[in-house]
C-alpha distance (Angstrom), angle and dihedral (degrees) to the residues before:
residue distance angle dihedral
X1 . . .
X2 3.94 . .
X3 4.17 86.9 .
X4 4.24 84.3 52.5
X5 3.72 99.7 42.9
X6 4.26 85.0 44.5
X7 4.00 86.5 47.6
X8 3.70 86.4 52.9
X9 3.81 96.4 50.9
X10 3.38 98.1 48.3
X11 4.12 95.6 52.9
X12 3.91 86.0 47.7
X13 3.94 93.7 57.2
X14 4.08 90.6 39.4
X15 3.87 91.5 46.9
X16 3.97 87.9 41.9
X17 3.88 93.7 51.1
X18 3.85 94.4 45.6
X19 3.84 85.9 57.8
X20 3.33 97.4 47.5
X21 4.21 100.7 103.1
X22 3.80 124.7 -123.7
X23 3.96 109.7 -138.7
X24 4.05 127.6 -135.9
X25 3.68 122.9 -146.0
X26 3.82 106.4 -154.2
X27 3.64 123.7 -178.5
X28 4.49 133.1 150.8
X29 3.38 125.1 -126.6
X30 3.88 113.0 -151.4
X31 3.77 113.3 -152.8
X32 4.05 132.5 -165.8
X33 3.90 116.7 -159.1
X34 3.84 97.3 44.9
X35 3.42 140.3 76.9
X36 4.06 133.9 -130.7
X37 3.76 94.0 -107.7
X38 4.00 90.8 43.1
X39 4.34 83.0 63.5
X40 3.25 95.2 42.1
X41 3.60 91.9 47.7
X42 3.96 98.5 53.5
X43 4.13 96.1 25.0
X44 3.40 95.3 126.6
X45 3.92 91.3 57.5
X46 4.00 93.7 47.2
X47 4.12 85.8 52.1
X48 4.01 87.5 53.8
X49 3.74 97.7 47.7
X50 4.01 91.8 44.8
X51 4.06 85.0 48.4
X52 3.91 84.9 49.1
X53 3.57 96.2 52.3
X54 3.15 95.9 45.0
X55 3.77 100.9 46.1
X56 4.15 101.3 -118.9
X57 3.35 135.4 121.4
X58 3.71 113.8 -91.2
X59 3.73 100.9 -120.9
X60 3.86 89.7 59.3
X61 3.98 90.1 70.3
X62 3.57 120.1 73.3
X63 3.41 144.0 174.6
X64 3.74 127.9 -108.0
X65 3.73 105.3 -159.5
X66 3.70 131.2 -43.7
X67 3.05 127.5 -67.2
X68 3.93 127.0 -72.3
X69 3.44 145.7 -158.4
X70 3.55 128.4 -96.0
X71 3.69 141.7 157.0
X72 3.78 121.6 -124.7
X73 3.95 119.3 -162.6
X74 3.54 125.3 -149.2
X75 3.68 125.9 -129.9
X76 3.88 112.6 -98.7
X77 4.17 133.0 175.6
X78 3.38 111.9 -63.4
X79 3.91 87.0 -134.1
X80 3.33 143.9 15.5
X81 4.01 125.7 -123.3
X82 3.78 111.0 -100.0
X83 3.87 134.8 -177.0
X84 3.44 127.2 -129.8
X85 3.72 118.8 -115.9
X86 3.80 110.3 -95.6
X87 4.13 97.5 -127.4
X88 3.88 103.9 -139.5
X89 3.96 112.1 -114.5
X90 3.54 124.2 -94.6
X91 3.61 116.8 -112.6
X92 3.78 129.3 -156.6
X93 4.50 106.5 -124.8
X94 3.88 108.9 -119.1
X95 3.40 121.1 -105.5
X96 3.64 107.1 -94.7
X97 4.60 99.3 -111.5
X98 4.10 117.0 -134.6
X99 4.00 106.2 -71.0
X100 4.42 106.6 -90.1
X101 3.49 139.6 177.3
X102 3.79 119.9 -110.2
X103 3.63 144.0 161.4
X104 3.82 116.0 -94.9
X105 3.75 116.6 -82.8
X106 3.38 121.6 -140.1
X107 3.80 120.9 -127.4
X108 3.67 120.3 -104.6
X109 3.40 125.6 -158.8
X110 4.22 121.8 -83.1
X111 3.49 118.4 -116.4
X112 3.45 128.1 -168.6
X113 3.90 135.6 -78.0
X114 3.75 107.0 -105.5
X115 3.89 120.7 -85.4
X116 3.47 87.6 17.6
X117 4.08 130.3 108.2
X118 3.25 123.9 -154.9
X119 3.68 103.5 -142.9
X120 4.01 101.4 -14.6
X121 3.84 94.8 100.2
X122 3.79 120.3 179.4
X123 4.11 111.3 -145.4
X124 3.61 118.3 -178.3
X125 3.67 123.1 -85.1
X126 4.02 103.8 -103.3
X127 4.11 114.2 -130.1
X128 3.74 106.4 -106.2
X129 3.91 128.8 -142.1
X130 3.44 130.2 -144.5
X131 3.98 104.6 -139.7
X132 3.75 112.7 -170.7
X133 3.55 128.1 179.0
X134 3.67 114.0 -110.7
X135 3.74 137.2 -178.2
X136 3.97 125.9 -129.7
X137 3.46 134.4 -154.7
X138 3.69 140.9 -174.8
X139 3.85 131.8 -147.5
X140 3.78 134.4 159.5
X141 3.79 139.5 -159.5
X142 3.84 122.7 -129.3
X143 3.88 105.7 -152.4
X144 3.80 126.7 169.0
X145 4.17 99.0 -115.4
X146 3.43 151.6 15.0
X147 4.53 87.7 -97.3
X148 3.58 88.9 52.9
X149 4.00 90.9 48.2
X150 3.48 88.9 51.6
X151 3.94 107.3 51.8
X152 4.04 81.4 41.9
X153 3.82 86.2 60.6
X154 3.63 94.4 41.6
X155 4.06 85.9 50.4
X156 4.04 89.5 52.1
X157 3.52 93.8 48.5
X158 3.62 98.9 52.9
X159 3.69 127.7 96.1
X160 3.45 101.4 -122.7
X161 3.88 90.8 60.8
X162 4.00 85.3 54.7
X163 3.70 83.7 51.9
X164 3.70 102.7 41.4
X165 3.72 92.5 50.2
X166 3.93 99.4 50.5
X167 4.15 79.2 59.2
X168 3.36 97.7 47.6
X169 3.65 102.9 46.5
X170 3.96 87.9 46.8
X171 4.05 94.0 60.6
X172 3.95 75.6 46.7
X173 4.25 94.6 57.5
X174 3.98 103.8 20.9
X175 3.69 114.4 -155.2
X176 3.61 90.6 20.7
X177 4.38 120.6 124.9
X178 4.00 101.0 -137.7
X179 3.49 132.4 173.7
X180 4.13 125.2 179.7
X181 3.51 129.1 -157.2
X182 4.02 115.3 -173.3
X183 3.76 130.9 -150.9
X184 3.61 133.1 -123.1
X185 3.96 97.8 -88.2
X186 3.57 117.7 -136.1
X187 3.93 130.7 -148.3
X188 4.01 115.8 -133.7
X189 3.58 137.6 166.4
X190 3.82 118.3 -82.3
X191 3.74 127.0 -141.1
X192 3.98 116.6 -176.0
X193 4.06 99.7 -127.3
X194 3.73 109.7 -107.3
X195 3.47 112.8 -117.6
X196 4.10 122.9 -155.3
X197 3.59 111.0 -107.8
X198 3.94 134.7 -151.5
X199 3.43 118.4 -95.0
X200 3.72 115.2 -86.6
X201 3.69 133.1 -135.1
X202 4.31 119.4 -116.5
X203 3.50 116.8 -95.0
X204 3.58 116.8 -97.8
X205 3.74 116.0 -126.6
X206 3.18 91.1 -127.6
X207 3.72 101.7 55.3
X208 4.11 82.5 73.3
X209 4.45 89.0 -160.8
X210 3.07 115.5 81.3
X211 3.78 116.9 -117.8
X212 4.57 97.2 -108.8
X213 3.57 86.1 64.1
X214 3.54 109.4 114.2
X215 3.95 118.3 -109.2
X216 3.88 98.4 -119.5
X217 3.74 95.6 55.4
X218 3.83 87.7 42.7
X219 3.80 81.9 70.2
X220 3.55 99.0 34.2
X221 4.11 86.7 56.1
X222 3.57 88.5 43.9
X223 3.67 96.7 48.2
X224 3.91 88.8 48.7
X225 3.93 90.2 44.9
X226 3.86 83.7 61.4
X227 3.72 95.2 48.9
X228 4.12 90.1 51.8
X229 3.52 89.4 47.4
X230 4.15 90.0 56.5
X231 3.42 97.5 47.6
């Protein structure tokens, strides 16, 4: 009864480990100075340096995709200088003069009020943008639980990540102007991708466990199976 009820504890604690959910931190970096194929080219070596910085192992950042393009717009004035419209002076009508004879004038030409322009309007200087073609691309983090998610969050947020990163990826492209701007990560579930496996032979009856059961409490129940059979 005591092997049983150990039996029993141990495939609790496996089965609630192996449900216990891995998280993924995914955030984009957006970067000016490069282009899509450049990424794609050197991938591998933006993964390491944003596993260096921040302190995992390499395998546990991956890419989602390649890279893509974006555009990026720089900041301009939020408004451009205008002038106020000169407002024409006010003149004062002329008394009208006792009523007189005289030869017929000819018309001369109008000209206009003063401070005003006939068809020489001045509109207000629109702001202008900068648009510049930029290149994005998406990694994530697999970490083991929701604390590790969160300092790996905190870590991606941070400035010196920002900074750290524009460094790294110029050793990576020499003679290359790059700036990076990173989004707001985000913290998801993570589930391993299942992966077709070969066929497997039957169980023997005399294995007694069936074949799922993970290999280190195979040995553990084996190991305590030999204990039993001592006492």
């Amino acid at each position: 009864m005591k092997l049983i009820a150990t039996l029993f504890i141990l495939i609790a604690a496996c089965t609630i480990q192996n449900t216990f959910a891995s998280k993924k931190v995914t955030a984009s970096i957006t970067v000016t100075g490069l282009t899509a194929a450049e990424i794609n080219d050197k991938s591998t070596e933006i993964l390491a340096a944003v596993a260096t910085l921040l302190d995992v192992d390499a395998s546990t950042v991956v890419s989602e995709g390649d890279a893509s393009v974006s555009t990026a717009t720089t900041s301009a004035p939020t408004s451009a200088p205008t002038s106020a419209p000169t407002s024409a002076p006010t003149t004062t009508a002329p008394t009208p003069s006792p009523t007189t004879t005289a030869s017929p004038v000819s018309p001369s030409p109008v000209s206009p009020a003063p401070g005003r322009r006939m068809y020489d309007i001045d509109m207000p200087q629109r702001a202008e943008r900068r648009r510049l073609n930029a290149v994005m691309f998406t990694f994530s983090v697999i970490v083991a639980n929701e604390v590790d998610a969160t300092a790996i969050k905190t870590k991606l947020e941070s400035t010196g990540f920002k900074t750290g990163l524009v460094t790294k990826v110029g050793t990576i492209y020499t003679g290359k102007t790059i700036s990076i701007e990173v989004s707001t990560p985000t913290v998801d579930n993570y589930t391993p991708p299942t992966t077709t496996a070969a066929p497997k032979k039957k169980a023997s009856v005399a294995a007694g466990f069936p074949l799922a059961m993970p290999s280190k409490l195979v040995h553990v129940c084996i190991g305590m199976f030999s204990i039993a059979m001592v006492w």
